[in-house]
KOLGU-4560 file (N, C-alpha, C; in nm, 3 decimals, padded with zeros to 5 digits):
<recs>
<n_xx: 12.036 n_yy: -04.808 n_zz: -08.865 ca_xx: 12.136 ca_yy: -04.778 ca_zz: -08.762 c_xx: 12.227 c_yy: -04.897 c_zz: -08.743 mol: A seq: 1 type: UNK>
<n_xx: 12.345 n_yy: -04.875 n_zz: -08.767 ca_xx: 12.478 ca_yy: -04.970 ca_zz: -08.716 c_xx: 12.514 c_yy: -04.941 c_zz: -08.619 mol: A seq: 2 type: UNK>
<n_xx: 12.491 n_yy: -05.035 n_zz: -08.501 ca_xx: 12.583 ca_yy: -05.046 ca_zz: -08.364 c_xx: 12.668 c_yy: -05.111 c_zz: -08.352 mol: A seq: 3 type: UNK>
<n_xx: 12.768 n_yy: -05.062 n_zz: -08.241 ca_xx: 12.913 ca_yy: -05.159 ca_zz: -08.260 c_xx: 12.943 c_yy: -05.128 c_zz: -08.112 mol: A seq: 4 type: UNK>
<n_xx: 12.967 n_yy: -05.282 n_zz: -08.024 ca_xx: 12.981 ca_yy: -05.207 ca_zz: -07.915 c_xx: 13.141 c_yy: -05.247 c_zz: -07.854 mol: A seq: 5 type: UNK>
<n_xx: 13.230 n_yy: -05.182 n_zz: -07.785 ca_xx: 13.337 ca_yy: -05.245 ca_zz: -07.806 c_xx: 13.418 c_yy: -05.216 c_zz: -07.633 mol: A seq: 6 type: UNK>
<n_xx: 13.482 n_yy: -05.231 n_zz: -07.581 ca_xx: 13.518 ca_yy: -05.211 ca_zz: -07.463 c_xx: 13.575 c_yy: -05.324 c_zz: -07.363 mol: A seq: 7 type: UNK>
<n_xx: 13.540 n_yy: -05.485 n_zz: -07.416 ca_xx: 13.546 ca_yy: -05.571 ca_zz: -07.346 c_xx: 13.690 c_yy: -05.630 c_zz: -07.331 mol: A seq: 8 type: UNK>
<n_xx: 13.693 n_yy: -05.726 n_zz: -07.243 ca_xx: 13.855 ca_yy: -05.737 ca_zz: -07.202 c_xx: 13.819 c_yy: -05.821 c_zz: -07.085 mol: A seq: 9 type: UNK>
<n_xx: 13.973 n_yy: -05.852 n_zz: -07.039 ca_xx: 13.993 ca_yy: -05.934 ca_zz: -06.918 c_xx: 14.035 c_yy: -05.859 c_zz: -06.829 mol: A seq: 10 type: UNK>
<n_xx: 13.935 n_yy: -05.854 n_zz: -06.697 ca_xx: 13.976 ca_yy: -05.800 ca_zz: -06.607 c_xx: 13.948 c_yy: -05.890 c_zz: -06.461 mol: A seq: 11 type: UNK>
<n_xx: 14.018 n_yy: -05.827 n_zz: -06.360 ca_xx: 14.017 ca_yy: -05.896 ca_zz: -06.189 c_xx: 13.888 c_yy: -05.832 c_zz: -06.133 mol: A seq: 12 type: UNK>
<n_xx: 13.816 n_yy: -05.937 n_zz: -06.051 ca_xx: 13.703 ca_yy: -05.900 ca_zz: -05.957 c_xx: 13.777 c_yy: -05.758 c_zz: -05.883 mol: A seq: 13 type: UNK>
<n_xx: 13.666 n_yy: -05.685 n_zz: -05.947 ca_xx: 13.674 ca_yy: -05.580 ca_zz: -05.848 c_xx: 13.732 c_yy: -05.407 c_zz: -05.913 mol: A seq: 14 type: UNK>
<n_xx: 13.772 n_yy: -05.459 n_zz: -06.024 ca_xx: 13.838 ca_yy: -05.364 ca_zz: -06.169 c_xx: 13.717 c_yy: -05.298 c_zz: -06.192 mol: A seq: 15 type: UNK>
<n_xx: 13.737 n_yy: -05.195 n_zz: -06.239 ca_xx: 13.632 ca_yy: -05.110 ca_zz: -06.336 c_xx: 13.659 c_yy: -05.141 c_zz: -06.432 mol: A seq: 16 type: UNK>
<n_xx: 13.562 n_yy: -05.141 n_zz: -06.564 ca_xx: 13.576 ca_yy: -05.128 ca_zz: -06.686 c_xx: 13.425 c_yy: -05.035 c_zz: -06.781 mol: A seq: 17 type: UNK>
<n_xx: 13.488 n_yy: -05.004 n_zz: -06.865 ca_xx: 13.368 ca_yy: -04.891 ca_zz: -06.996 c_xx: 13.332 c_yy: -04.966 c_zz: -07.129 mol: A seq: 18 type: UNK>
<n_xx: 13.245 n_yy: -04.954 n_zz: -07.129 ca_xx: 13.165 ca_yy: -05.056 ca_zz: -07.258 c_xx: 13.155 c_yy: -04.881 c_zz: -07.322 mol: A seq: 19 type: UNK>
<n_xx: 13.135 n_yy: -04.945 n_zz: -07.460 ca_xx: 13.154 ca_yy: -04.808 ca_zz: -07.526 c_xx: 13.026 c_yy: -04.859 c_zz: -07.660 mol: A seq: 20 type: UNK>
<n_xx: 12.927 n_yy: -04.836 n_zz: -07.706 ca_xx: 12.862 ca_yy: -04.838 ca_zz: -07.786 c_xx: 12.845 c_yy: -04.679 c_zz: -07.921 mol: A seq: 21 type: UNK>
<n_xx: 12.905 n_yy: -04.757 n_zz: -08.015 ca_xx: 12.925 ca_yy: -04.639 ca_zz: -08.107 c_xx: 12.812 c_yy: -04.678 c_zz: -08.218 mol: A seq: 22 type: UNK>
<n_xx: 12.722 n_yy: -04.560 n_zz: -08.291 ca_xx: 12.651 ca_yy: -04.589 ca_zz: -08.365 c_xx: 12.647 c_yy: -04.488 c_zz: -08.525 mol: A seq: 23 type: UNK>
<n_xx: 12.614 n_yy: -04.548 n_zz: -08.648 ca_xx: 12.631 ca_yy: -04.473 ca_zz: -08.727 c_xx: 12.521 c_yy: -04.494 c_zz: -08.807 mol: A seq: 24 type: UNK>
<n_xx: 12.462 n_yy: -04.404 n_zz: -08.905 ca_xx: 12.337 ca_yy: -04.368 ca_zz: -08.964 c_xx: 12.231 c_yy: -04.348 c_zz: -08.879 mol: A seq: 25 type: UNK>
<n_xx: 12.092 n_yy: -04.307 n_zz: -08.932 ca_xx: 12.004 ca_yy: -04.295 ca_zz: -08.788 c_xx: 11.992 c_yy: -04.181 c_zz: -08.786 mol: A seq: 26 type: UNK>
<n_xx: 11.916 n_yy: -04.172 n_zz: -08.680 ca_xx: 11.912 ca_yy: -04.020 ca_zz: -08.594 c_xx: 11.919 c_yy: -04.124 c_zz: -08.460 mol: A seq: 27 type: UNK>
<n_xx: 12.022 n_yy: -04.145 n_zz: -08.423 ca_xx: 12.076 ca_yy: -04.237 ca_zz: -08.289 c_xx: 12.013 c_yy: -04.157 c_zz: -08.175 mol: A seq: 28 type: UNK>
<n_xx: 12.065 n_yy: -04.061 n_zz: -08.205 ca_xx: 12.074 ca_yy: -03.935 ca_zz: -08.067 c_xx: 11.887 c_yy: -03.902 c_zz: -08.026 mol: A seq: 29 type: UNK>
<n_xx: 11.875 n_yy: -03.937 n_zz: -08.126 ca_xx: 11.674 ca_yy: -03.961 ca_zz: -08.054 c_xx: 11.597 c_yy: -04.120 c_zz: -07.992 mol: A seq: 30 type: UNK>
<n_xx: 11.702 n_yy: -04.184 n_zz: -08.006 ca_xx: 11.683 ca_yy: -04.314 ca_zz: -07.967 c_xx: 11.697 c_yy: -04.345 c_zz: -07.836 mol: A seq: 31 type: UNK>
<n_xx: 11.636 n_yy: -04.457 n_zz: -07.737 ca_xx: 11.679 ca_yy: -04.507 ca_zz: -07.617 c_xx: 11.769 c_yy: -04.611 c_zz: -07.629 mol: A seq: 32 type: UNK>
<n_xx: 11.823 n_yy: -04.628 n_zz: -07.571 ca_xx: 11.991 ca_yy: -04.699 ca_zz: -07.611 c_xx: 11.932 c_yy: -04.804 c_zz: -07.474 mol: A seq: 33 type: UNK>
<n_xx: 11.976 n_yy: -04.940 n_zz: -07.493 ca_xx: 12.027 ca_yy: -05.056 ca_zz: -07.397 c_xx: 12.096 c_yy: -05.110 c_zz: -07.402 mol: A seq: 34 type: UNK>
<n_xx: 12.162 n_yy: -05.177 n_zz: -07.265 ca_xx: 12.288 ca_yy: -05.263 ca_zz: -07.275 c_xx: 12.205 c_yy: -05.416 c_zz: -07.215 mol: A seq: 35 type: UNK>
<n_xx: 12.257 n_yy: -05.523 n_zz: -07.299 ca_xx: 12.186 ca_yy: -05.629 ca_zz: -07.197 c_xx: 12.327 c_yy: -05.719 c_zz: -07.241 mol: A seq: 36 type: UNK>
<n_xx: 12.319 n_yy: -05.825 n_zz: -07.174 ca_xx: 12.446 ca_yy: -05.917 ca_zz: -07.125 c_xx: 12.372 c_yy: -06.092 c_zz: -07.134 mol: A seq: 37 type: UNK>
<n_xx: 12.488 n_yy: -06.186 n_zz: -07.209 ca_xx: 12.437 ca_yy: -06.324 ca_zz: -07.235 c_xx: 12.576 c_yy: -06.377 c_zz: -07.156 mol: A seq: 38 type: UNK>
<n_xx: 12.538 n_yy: -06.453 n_zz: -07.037 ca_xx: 12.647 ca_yy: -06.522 ca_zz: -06.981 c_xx: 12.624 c_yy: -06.656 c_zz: -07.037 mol: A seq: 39 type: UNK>
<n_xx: 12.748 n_yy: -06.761 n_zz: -07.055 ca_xx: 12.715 ca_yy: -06.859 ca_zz: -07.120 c_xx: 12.643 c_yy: -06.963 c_zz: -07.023 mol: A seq: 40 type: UNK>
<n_xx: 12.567 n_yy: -07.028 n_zz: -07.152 ca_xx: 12.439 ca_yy: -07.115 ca_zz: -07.087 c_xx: 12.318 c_yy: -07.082 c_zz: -07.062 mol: A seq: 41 type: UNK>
<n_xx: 12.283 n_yy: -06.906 n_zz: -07.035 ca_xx: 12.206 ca_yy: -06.864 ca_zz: -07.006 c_xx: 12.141 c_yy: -06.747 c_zz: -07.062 mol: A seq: 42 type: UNK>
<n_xx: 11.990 n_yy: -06.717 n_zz: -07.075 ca_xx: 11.923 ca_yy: -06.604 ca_zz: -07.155 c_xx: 12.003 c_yy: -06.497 c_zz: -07.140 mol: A seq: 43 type: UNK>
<n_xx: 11.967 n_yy: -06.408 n_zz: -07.280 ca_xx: 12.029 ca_yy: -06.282 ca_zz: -07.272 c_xx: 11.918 c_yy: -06.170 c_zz: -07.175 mol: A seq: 44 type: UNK>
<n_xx: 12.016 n_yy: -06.126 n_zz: -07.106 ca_xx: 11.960 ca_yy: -06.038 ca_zz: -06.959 c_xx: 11.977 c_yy: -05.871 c_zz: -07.002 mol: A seq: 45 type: UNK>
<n_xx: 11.846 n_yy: -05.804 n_zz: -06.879 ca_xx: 11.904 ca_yy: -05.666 ca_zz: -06.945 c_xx: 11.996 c_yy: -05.620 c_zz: -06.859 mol: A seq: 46 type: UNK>
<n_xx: 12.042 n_yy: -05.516 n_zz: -06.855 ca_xx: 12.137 ca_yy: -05.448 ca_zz: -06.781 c_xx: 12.111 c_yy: -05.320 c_zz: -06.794 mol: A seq: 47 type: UNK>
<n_xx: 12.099 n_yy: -05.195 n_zz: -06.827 ca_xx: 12.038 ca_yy: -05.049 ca_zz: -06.817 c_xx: 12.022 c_yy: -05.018 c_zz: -06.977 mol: A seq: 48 type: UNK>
<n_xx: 11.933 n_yy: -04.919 n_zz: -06.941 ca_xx: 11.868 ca_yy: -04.793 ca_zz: -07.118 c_xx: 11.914 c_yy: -04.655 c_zz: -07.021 mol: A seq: 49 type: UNK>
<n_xx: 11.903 n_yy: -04.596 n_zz: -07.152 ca_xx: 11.885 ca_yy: -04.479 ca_zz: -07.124 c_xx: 11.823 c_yy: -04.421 c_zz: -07.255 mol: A seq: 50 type: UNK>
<n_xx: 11.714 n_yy: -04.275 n_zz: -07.149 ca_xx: 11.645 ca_yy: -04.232 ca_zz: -07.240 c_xx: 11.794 c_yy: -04.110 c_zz: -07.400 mol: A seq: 51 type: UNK>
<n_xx: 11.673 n_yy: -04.051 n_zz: -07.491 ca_xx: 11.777 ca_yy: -03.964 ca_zz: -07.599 c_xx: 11.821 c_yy: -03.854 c_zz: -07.499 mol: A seq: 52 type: UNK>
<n_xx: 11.825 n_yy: -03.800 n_zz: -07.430 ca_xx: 11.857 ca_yy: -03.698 ca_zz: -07.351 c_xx: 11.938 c_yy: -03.713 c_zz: -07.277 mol: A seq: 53 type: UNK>
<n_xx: 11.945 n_yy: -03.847 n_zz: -07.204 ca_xx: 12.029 ca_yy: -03.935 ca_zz: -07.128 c_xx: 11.981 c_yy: -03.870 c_zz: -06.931 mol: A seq: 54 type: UNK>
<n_xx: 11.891 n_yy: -03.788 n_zz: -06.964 ca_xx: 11.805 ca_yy: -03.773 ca_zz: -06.799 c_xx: 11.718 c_yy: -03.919 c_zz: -06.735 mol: A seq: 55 type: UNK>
<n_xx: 11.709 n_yy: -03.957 n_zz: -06.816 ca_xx: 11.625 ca_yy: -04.085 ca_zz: -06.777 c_xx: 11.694 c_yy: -04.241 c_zz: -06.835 mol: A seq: 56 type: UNK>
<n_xx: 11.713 n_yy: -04.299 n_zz: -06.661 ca_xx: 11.784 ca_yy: -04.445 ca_zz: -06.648 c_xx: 11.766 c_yy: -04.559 c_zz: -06.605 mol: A seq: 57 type: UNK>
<n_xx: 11.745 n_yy: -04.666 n_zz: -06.664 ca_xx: 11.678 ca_yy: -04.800 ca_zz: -06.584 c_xx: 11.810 c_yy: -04.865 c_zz: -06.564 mol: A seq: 58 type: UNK>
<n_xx: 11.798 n_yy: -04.957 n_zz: -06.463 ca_xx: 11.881 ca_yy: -05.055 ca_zz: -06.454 c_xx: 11.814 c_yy: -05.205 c_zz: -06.365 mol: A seq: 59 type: UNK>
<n_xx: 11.928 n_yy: -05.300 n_zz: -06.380 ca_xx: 11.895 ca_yy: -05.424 ca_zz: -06.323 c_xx: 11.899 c_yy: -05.419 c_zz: -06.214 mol: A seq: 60 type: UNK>
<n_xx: 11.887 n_yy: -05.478 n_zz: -06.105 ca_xx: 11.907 ca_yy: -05.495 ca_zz: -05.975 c_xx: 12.029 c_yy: -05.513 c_zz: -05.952 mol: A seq: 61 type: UNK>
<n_xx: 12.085 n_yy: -05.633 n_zz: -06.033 ca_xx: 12.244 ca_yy: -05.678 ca_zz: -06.060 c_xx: 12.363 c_yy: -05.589 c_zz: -06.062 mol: A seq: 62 type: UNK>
<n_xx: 12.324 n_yy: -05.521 n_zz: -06.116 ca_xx: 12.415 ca_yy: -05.358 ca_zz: -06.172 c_xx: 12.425 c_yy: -05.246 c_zz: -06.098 mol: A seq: 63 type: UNK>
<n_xx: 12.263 n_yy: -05.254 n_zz: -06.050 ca_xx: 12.267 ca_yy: -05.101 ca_zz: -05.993 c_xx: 12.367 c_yy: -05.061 c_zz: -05.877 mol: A seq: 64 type: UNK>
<n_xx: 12.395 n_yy: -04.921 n_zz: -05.853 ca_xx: 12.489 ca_yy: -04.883 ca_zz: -05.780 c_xx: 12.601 c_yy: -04.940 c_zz: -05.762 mol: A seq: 65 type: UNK>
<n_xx: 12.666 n_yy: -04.968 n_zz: -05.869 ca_xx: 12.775 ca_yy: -05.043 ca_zz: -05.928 c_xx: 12.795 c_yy: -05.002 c_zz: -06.133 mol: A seq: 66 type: UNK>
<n_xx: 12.708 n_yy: -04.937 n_zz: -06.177 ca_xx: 12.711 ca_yy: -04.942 ca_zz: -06.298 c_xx: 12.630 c_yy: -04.777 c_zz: -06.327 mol: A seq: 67 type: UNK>
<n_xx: 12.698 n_yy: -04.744 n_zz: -06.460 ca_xx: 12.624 ca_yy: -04.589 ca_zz: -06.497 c_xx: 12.650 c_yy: -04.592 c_zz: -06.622 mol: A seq: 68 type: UNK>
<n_xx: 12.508 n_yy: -04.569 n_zz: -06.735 ca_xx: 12.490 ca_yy: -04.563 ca_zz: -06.816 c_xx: 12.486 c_yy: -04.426 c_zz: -06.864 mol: A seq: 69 type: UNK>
<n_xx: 12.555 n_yy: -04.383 n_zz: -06.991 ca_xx: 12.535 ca_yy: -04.257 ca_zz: -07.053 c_xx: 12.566 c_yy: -04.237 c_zz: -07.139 mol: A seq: 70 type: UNK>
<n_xx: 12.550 n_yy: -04.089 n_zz: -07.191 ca_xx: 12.537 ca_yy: -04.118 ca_zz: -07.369 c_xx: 12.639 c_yy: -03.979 c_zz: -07.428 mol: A seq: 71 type: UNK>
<n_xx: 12.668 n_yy: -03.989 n_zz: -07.553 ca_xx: 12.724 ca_yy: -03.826 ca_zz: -07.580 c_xx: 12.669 c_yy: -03.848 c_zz: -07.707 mol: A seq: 72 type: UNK>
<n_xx: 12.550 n_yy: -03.745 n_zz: -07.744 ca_xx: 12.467 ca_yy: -03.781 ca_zz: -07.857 c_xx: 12.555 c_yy: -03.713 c_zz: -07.970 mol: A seq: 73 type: UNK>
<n_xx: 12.679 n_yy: -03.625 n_zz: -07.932 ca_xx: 12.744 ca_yy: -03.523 ca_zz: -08.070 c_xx: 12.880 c_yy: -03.633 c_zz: -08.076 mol: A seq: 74 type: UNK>
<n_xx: 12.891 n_yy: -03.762 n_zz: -08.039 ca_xx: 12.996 ca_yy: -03.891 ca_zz: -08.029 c_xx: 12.891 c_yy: -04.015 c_zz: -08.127 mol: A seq: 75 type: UNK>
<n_xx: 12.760 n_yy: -03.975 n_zz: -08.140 ca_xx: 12.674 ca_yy: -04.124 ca_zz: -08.103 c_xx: 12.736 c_yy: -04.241 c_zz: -08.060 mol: A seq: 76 type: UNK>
<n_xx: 12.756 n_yy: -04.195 n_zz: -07.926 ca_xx: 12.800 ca_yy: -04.315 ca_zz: -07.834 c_xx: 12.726 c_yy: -04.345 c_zz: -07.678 mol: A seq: 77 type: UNK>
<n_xx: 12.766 n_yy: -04.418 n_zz: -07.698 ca_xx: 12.678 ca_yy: -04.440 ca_zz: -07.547 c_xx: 12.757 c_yy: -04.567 c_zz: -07.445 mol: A seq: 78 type: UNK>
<n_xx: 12.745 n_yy: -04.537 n_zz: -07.344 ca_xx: 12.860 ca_yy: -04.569 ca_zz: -07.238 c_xx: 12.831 c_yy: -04.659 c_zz: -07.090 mol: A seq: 79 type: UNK>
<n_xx: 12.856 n_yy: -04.778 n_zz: -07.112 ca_xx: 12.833 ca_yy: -04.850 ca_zz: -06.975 c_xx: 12.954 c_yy: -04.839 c_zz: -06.861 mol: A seq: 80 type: UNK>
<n_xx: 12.937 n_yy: -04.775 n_zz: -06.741 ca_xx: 13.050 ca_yy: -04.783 ca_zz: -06.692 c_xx: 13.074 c_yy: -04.893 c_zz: -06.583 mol: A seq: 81 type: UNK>
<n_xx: 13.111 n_yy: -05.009 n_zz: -06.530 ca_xx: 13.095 ca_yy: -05.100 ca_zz: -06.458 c_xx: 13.219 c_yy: -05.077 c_zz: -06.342 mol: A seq: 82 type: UNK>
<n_xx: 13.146 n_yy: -05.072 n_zz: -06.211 ca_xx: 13.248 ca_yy: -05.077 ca_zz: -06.116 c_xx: 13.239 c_yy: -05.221 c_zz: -05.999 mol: A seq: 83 type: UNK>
<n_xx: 13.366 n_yy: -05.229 n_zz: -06.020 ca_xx: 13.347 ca_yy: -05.357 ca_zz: -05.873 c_xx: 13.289 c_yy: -05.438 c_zz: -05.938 mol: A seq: 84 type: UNK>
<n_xx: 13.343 n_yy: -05.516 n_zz: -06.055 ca_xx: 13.328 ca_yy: -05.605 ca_zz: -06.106 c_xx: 13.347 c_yy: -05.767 c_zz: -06.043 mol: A seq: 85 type: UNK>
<n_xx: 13.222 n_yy: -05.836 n_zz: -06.084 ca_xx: 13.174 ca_yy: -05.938 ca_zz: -05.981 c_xx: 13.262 c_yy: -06.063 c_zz: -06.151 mol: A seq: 86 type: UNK>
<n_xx: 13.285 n_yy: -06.207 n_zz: -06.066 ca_xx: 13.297 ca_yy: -06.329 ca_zz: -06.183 c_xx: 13.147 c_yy: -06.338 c_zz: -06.237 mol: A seq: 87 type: UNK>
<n_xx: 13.058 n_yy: -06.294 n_zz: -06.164 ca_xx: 12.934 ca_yy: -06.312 ca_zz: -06.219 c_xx: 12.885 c_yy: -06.217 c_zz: -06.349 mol: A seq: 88 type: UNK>
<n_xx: 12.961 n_yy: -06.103 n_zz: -06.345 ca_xx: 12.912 ca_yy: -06.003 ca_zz: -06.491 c_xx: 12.964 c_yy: -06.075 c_zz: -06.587 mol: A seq: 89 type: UNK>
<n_xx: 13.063 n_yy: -06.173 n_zz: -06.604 ca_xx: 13.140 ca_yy: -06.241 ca_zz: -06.708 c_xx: 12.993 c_yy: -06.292 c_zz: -06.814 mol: A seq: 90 type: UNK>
<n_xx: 13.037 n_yy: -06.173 n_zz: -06.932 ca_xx: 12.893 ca_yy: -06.245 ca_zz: -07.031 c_xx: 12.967 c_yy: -06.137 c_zz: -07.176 mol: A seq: 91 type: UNK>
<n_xx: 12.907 n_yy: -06.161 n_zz: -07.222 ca_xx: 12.912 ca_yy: -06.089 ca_zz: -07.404 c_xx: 12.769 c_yy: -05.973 c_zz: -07.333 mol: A seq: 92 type: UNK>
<n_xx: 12.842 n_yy: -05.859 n_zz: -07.368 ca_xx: 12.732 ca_yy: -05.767 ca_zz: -07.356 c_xx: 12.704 c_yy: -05.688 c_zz: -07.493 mol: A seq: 93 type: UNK>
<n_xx: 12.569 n_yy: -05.657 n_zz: -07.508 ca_xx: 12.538 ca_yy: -05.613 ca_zz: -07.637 c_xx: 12.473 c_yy: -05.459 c_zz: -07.613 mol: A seq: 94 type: UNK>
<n_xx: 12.450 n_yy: -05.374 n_zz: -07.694 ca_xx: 12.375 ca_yy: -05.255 ca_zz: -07.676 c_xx: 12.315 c_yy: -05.282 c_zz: -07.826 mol: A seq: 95 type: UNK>
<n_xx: 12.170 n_yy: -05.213 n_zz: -07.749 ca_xx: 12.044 ca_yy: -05.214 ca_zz: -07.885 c_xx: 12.005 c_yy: -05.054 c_zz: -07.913 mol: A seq: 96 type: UNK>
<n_xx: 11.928 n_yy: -05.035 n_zz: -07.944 ca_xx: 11.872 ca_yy: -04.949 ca_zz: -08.015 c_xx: 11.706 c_yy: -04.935 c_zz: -08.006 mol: A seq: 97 type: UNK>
<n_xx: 11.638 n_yy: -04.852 n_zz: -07.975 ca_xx: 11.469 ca_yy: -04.832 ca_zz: -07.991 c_xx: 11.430 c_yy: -04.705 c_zz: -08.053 mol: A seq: 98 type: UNK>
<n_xx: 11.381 n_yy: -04.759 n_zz: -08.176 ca_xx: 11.344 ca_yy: -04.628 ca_zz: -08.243 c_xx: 11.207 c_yy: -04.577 c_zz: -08.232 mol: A seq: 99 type: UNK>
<n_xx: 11.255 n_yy: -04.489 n_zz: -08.078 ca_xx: 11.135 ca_yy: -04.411 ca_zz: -08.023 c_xx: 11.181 c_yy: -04.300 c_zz: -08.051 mol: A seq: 100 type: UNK>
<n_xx: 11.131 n_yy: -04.205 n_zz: -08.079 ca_xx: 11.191 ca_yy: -04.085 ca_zz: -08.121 c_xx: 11.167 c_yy: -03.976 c_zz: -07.941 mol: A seq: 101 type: UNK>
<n_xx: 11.269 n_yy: -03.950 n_zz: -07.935 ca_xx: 11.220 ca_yy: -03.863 ca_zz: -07.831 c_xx: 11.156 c_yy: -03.923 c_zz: -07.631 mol: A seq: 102 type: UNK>
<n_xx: 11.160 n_yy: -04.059 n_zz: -07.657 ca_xx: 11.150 ca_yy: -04.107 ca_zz: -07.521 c_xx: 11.157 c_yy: -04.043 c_zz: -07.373 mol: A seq: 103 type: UNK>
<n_xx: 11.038 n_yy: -03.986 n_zz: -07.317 ca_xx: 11.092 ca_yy: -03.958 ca_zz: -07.192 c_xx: 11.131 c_yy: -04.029 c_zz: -07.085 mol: A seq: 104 type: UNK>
<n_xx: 11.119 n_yy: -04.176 n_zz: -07.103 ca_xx: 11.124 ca_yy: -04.284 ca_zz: -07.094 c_xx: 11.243 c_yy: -04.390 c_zz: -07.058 mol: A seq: 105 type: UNK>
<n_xx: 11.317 n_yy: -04.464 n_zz: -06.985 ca_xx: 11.428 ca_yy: -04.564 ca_zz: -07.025 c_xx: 11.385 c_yy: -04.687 c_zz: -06.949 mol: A seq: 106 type: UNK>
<n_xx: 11.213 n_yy: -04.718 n_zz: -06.958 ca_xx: 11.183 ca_yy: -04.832 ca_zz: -06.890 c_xx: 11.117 c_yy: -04.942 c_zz: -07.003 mol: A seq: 107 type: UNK>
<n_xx: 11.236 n_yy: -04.971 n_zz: -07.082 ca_xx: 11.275 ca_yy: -05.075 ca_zz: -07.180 c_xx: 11.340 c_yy: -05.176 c_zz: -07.144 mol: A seq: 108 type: UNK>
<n_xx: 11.290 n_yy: -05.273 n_zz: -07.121 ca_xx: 11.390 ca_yy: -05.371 ca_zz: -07.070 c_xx: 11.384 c_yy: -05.501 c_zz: -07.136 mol: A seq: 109 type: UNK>
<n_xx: 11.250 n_yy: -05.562 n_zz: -07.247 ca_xx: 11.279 ca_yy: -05.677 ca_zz: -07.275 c_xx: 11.388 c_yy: -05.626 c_zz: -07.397 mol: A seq: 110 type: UNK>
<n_xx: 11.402 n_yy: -05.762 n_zz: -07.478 ca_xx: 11.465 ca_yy: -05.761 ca_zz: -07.595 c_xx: 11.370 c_yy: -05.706 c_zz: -07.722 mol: A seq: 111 type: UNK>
<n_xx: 11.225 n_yy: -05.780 n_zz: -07.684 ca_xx: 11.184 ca_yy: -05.697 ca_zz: -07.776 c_xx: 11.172 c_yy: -05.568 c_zz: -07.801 mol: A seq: 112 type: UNK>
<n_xx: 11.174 n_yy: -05.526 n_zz: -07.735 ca_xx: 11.183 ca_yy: -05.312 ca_zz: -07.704 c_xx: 11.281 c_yy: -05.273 c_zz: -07.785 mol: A seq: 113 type: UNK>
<n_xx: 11.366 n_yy: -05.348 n_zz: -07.829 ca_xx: 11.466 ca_yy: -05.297 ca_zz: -07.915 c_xx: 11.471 c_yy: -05.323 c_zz: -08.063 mol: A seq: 114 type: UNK>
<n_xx: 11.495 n_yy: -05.229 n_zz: -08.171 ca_xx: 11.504 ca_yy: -05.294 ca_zz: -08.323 c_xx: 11.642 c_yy: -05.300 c_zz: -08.354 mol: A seq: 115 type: UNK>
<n_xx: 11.763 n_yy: -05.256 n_zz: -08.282 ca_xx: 11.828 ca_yy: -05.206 ca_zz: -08.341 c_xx: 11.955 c_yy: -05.354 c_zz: -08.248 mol: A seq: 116 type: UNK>
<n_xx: 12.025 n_yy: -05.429 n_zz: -08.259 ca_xx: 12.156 ca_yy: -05.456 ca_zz: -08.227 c_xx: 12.293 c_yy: -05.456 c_zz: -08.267 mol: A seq: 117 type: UNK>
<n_xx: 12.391 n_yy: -05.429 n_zz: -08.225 ca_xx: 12.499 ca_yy: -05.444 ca_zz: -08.221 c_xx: 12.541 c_yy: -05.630 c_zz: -08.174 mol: A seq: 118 type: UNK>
<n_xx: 12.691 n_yy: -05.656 n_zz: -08.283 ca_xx: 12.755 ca_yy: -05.691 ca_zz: -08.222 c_xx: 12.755 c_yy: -05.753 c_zz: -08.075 mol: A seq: 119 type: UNK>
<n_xx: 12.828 n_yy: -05.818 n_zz: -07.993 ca_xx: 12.865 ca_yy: -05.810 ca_zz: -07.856 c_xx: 13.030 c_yy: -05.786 c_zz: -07.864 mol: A seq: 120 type: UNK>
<n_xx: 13.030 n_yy: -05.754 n_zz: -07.708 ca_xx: 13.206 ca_yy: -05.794 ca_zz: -07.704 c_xx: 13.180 c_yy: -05.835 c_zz: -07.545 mol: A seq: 121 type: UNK>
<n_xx: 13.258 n_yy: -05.898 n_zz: -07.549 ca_xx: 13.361 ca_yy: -06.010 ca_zz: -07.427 c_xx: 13.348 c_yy: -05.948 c_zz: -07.316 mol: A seq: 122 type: UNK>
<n_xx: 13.313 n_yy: -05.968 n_zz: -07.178 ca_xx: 13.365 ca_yy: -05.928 ca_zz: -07.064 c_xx: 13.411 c_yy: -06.055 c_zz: -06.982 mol: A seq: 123 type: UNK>
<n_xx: 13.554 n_yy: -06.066 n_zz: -06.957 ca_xx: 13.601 ca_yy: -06.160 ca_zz: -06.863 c_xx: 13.649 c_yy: -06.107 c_zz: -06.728 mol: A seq: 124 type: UNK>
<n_xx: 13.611 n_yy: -06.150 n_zz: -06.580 ca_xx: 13.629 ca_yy: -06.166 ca_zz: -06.474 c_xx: 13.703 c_yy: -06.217 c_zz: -06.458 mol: A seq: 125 type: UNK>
<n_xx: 13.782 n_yy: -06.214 n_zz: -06.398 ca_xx: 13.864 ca_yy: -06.358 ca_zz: -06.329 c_xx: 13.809 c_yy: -06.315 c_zz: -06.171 mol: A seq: 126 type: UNK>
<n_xx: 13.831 n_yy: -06.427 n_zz: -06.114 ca_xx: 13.843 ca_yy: -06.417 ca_zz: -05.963 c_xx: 13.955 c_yy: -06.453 c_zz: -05.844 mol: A seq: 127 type: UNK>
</recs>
């Protein structure tokens, strides 16, 4: 599986923005998908999964009710949506891949849980 995740940009505290994770080969669409985020200086963090069905959603504390993860398995894509963007989300965010087949599951959260990465792309804040 090739992930590619792409969406990032410069935006003002408080902007929405969509992370967009596109994937090709695989059977993606049976996979639990994550987004996690490396601000500089500091470990790479998670930020939400979602299960293949996209009914089932974890997230960070950081994120939650501010952020919505989802998927369109006939796109293999999968979708971070960030609202009310803080200078603090400013990080390279990545989406992985877990080849669980069928997960009822999206309570994946280290790095190891994942085989699969993408790429990152850029998210800049300003404040």
């Amino acid at each position: 599986v090739q992930l590619q995740a792409f969406g990032g940009g410069l935006v003002q505290a408080g902007d929405p923005l969509r992370l967009s994770c596109a994937a090709s080969g695989g059977t993606f669409s049976t996979y639990v998908v994550g987004w996690f985020r490396q601000a500089p200086g500091k470990e790479r963090e998670f930020v939400a999964a979602i299960n293949w069905s996209g009914g089932r959603t974890s997230y960070a504390d950081s994120v939650k009710g501010r952020s919505t993860i989802s998927r369109d398995n006939i796109k293999n894509t999968v979708y971070l949506q960030m609202n009310s963007l803080k200078p603090e989300d400013m990080a390279v965010y990545y989406c992985a891949a877990k080849r669980r087949y069928y997960s009822t599951g999206a309570h994946y959260t280290g790095e190891s849980d994942y085989d699969y990465w993408g790429q990152g792309t850029l998210v800049t804040v300003s404040s």
